[in-house]
C-alpha positions in Angstrom: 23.0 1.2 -28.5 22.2 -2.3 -29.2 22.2 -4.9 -26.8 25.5 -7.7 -26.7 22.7 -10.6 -25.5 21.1 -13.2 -27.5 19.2 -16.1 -26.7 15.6 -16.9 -26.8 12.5 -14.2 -25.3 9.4 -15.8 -23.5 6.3 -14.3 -23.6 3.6 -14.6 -20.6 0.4 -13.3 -19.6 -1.0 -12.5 -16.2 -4.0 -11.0 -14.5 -7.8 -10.5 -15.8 -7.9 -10.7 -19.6 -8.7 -8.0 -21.6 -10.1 -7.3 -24.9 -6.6 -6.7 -26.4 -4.5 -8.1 -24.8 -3.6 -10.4 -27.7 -2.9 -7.7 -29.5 0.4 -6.7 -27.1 1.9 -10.0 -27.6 0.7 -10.0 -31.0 3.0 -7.3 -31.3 5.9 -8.7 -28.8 6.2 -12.2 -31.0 6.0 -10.5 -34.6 8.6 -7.7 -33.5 11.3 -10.8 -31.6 10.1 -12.6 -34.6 11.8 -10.4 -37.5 15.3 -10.2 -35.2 16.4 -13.6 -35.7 19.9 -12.8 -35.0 19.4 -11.6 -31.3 16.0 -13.8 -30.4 17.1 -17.2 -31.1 13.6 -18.3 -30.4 10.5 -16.8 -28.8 8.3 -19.0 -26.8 5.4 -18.6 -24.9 4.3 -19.6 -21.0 1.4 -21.6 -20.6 -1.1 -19.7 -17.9 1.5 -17.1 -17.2 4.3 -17.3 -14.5 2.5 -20.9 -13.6 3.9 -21.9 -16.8 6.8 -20.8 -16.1 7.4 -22.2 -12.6 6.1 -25.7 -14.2 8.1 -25.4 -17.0 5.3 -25.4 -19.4 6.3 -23.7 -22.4 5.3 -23.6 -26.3 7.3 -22.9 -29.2 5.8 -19.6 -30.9 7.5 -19.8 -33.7 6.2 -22.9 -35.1 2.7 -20.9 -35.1 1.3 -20.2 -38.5 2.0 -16.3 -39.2 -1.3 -16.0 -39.8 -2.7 -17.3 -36.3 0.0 -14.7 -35.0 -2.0 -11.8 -37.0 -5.1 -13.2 -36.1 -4.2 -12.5 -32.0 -5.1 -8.7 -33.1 -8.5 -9.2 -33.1 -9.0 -12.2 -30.4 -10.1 -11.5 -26.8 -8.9 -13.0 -23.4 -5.2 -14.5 -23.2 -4.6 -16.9 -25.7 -1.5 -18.2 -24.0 -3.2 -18.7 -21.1 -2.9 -16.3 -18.0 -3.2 -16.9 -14.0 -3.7 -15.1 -10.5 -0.7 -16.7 -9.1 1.1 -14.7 -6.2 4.9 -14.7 -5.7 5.6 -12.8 -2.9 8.9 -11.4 -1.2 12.2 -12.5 -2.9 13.0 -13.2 1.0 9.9 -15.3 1.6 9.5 -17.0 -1.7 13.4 -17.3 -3.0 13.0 -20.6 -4.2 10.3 -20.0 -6.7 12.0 -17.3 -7.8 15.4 -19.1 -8.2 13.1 -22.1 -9.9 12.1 -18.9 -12.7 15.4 -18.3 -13.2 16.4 -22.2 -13.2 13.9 -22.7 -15.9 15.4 -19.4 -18.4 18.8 -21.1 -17.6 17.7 -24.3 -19.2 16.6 -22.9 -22.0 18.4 -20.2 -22.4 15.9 -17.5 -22.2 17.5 -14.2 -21.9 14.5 -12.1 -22.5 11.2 -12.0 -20.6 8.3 -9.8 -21.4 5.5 -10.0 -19.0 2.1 -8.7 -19.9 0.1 -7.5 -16.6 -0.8 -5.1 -13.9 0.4 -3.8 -11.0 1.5 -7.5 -9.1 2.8 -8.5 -12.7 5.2 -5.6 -12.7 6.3 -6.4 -9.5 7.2 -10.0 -9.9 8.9 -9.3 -13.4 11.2 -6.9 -11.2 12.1 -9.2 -8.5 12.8 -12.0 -11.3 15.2 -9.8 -13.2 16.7 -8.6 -9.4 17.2 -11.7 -8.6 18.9 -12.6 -12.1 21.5 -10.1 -11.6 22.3 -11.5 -8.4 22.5 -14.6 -9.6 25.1 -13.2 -12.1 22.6 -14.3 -15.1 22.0 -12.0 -17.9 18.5 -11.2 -18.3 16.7 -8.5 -19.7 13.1 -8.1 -18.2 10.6 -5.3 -19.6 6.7 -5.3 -18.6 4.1 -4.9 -21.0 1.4 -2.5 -19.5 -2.5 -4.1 -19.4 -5.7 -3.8 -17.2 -9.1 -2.4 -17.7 -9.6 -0.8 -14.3 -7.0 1.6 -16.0 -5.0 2.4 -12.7 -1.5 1.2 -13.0 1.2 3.9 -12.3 3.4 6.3 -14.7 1.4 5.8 -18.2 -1.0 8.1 -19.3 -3.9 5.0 -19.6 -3.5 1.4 -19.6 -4.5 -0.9 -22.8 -8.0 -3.0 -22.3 -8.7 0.2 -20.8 -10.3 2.2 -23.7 -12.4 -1.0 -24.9 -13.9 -1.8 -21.5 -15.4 2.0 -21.5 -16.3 2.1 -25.5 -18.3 -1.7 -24.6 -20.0 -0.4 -20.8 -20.6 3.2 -22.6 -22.5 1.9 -25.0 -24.2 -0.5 -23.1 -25.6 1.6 -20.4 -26.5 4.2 -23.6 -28.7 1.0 -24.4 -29.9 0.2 -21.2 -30.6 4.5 -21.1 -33.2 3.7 -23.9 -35.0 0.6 -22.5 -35.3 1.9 -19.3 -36.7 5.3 -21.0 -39.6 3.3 -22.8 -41.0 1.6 -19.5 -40.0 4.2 -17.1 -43.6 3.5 -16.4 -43.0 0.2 -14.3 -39.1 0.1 -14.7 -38.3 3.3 -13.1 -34.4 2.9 -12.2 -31.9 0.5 -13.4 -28.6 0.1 -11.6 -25.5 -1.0 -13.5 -22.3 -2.6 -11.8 -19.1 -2.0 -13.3 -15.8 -3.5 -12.5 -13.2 -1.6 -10.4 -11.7 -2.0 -6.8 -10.5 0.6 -5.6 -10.5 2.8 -9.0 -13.6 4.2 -10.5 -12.2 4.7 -14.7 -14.4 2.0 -15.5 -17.8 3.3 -13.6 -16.7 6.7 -14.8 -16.3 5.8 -18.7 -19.7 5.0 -18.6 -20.6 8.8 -18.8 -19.1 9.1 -21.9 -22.8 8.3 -23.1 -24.9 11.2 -21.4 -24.6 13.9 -24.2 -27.6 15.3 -22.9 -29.4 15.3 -19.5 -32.4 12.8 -20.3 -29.2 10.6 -21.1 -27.8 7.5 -19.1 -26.3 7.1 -17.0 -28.2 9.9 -15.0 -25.7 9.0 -11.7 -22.5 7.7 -11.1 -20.6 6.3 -8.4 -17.1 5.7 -7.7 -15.1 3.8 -5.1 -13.2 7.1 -4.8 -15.2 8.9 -3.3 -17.2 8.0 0.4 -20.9 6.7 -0.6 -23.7 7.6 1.7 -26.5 6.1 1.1 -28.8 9.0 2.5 -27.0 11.3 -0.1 -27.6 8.8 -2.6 -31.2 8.2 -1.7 -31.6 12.3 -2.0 -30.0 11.9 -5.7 -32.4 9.2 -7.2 -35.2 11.0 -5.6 -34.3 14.5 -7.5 -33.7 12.6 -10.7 -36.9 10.7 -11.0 -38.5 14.4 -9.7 -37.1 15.7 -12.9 -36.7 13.0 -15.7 -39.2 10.2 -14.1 -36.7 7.6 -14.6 -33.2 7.1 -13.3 -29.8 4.7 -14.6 -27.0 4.4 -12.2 -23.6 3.2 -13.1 -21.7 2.4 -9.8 -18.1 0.9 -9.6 -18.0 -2.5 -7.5 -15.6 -1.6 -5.2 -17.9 1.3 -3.7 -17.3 1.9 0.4 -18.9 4.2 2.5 -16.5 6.4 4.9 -15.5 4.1 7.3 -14.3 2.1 3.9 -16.5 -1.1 4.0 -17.5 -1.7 0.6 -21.2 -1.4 0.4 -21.9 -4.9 -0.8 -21.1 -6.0 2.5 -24.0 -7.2 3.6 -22.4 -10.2 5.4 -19.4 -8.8 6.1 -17.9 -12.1 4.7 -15.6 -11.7 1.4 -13.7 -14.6 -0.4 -10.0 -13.3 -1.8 -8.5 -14.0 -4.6 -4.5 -15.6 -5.3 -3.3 -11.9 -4.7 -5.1 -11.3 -1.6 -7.9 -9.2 -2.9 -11.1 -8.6 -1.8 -13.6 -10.7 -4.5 -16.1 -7.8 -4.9 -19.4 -7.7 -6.7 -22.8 -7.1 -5.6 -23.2 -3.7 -4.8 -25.6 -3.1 -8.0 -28.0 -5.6 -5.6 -27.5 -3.8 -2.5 -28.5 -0.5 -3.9 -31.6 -2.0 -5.5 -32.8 -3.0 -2.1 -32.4 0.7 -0.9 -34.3 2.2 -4.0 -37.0 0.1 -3.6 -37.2 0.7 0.3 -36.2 4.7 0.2 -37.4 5.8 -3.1 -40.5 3.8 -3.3 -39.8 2.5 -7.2 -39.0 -0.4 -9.3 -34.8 -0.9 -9.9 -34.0 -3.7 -12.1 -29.4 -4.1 -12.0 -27.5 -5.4 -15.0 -24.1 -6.6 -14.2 -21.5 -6.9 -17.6 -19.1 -9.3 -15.5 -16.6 -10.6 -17.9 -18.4 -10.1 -20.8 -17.1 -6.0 -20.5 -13.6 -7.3 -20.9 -13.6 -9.7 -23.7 -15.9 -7.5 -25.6 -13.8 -7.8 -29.1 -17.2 -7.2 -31.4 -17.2 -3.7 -29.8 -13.7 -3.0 -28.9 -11.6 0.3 -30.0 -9.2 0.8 -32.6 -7.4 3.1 -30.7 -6.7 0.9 -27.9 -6.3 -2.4 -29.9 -3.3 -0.3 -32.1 -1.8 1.2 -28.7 -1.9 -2.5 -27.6 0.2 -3.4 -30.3 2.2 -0.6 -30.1 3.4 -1.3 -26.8 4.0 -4.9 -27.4 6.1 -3.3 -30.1 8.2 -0.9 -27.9 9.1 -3.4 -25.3 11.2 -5.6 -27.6 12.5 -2.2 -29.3 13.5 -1.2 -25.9 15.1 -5.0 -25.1 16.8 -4.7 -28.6 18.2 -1.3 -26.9 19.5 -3.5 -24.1 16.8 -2.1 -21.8 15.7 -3.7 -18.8 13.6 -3.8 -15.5 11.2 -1.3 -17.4 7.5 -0.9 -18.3 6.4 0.2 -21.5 3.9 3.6 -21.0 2.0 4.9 -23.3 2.5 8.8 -23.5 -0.1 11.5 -24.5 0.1 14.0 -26.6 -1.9 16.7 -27.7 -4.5 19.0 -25.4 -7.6 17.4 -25.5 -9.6 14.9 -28.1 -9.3 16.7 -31.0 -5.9 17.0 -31.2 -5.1 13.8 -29.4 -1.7 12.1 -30.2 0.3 9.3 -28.6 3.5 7.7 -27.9 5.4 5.0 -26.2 7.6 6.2 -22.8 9.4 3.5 -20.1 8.8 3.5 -16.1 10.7 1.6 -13.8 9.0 -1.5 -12.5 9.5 -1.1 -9.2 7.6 2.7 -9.3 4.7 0.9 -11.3 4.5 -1.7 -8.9 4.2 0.2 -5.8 2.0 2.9 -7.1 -2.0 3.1 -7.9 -3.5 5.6 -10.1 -6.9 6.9 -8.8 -9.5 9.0 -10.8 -8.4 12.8 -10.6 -10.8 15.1 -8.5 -10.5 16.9 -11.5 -12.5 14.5 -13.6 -15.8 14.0 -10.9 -18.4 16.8 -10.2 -18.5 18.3 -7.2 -21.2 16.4 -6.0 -19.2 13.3 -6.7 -22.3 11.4 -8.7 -21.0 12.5 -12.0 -18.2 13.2 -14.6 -17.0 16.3 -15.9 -15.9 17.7 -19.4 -12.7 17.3 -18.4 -13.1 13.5 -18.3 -14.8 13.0 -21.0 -11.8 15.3 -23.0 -9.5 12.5 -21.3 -11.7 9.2 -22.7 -13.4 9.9 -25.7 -10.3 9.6 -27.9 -9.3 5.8 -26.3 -12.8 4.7 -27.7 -12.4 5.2 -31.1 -12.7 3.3 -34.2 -14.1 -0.3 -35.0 -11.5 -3.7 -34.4 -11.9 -5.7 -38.2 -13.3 -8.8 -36.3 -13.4 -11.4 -38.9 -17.3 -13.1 -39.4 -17.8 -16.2 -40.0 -20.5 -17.8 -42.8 -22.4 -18.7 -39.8 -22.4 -14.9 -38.7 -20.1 -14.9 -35.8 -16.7 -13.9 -35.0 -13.3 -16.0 -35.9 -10.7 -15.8 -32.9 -8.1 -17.7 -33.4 -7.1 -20.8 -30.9 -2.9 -20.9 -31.1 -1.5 -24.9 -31.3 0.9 -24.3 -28.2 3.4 -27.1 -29.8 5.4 -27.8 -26.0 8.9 -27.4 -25.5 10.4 -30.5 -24.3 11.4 -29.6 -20.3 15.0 -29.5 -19.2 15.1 -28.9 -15.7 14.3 -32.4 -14.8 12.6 -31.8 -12.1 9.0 -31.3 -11.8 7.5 -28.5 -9.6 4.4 -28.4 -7.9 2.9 -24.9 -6.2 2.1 -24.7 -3.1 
């Protein structure tokens, strides 16, 4: 059934940037696009629900259809995104009246938010607060984030690029580290990932063999001791003469302080977190000390999640897919939903997938950890039941266009501004 509500759809994006993330609002602006007759525009927030809140919005329709196309194959959030925290509707009403002040205005009656977990959240209390308000708003969540742990969907878009980039990269670093073992016995890899360890874990995708990297992995799972870990390098370099660790930042040990803490001293981010990083450092220090051997640590940073030269085509299509799907679903009159992408098949060679919907609120209030199923028992490795899970999200090649001087094209959008209507200006706290 088709929804009665017209008026424009803003897009926004929110969170870490991923490697296709562009391609989910690629597909959100080119599917409103073609359904003139119920998006009477579609616009775009500047630096996600900051843009928003400052009423800083751009006309995505006056964008060359070609620069649309082009957001297939360009990393990071080319509308901008932020780390902006809204928290209760009780304690933080009036920013969320101000969201609702600013679709009023301009008659936005569709909002698609691309994010994680706290994303999801706030695009449910803004369409809550909406109804209470007596506005009609339709409010559907477009799934993204490379630590691949968000709630109710089988895996999470950015995901499947972060682990074909950091699979391949330790694979390299496997092969440097095996041709001056000599001197550089063990190299130590960080990978990105609170309190989930997909990202750590993808990295196995690249031992086909044993004398393959990464020889050891770590997750923030699963307690770390270091004694335990100590015992493993030691066997390793017993048997291959070398060892490569991949290790998720987030590690802890069992009393749950993350093993970085050397200080004990952590800066947090706009959401609260934890700002975690270092732990590839502080298990250099014990291989040195314990083991008696050279450890050298590589740490990809951001350059694992805007990897766009190495990203898959699986997860740049399912990217676009769900971009897709939401609008299909608001077109259905479907709200306070998040697109999920649905498997199907039994393993990689048969792998299939679809599009589902989750409520917001379940994907908001839920986290979705690396199955026991997927670690060996010794908890410093992946199983074949993993790698069934991951190999098919890292397939394929993106078409990044090249340009005569050898590198990539992304395209930068023109973000022609939307006069502001409100007028009133707002400034965050």
């Amino acid at each position: 059934m088709a929804t009665d509500i017209k008026g424009r759809a803003i897009i926004a994006q929110s969170g870490g940037p991923t490697a296709v993330i562009n391609a989910s609002a690629c597909g959100v602006i080119q599917t409103a696009l073609a359904h003139p007759k119920t998006f009477t525009g579609v616009y775009g927030a500047h630096n996600g629900i900051l843009g928003v809140l400052r009423e800083e919005l751009f006309d995505l329709g006056s964008e060359r259809p070609e620069a649309i196309e082009a957001l297939r194959w360009t990393p990071a959030a080319a509308l901008g995104s932020c780390r902006y925290k809204l928290k209760s509707l009780e304690k933080d009403r009036a920013d969320y009246e101000r969201i609702v002040e600013v679709f009023k205005a301009h008659e936005i009656r569709f909002f698609f938010y691309a994010g994680g977990n706290d994303s999801m959240d706030t695009a449910d209390k803004v369409a809550r607060l909406a109804a209470d308000m007596k506005y009609d708003l339709i409010v559907v969540g477009v799934p993204k984030t490379v630590d691949n742990d968000l709630a109710e969907t089988d895996h999470c878009p950015g995901y499947g690029s972060v682990a074909k980039y950091l699979a391949t990269s330790v694979m390299e670093a496997g092969k440097d580290t095996e041709a001056l073992y000599t001197t550089d016995t063990c190299t130590i890899v960080e990978c990105m990932g609170r309190n989930a360890g997909w990202i750590a874990a993808s990295t196995g995708l690249a031992s086909r063999c044993e004398e393959d990297a990464p020889h050891l992995i770590y997750l923030p799972e699963f307690p770390f001791s270091v004694d335990r870990f100590v015992a493993d390098v030691k066997d390793c370099v017993k048997r291959l003469g070398l060892c490569v660790i991949a290790v998720g930042e987030g590690l802890q040990d069992a009393d749950g302080k993350p093993i970085a803490a050397a200080s004990g001293q952590f800066a947090k981010d706009a959401f609260g977190h934890v700002q975690l990083g270092g732990v590839a450092e502080s298990l250099r220090v014990v291989v040195e000390a314990e083991v008696g051997i050279k450890a050298r640590t590589n740490k990809a940073g951001t350059f694992q999640r805007a990897a766009m030269h190495w990203a898959s085509r699986t997860d740049s299509d399912e990217a676009y897919r769900v971009g897709q799907a939401a609008v299909e679903a608001a077109l259905a009159g479907t709200s306070r939903k998040m697109v999920t992408l649905v498997r199907q098949g039994s393993g990689a060679a048969d792998y299939g997938c679809t599009t589902g919907l989750a409520d917001l609120s379940v994907v908001a209030n839920g986290e979705k950890p690396l199955p026991r199923a997927f670690v060996n028992e010794a908890a410093n490795h992946v199983t074949d039941a993993f790698r069934e899970y991951a190999l098919p999200l890292v397939r394929g090649e993106t078409p990044v266009e090249l340009a005569p001087d050898g590198l990539p094209v992304f395209v930068r959008l023109r973000k022609q501004a939307v006069s502001q209507r409100t007028g009133r200006p707002y400034s965050t706290r």
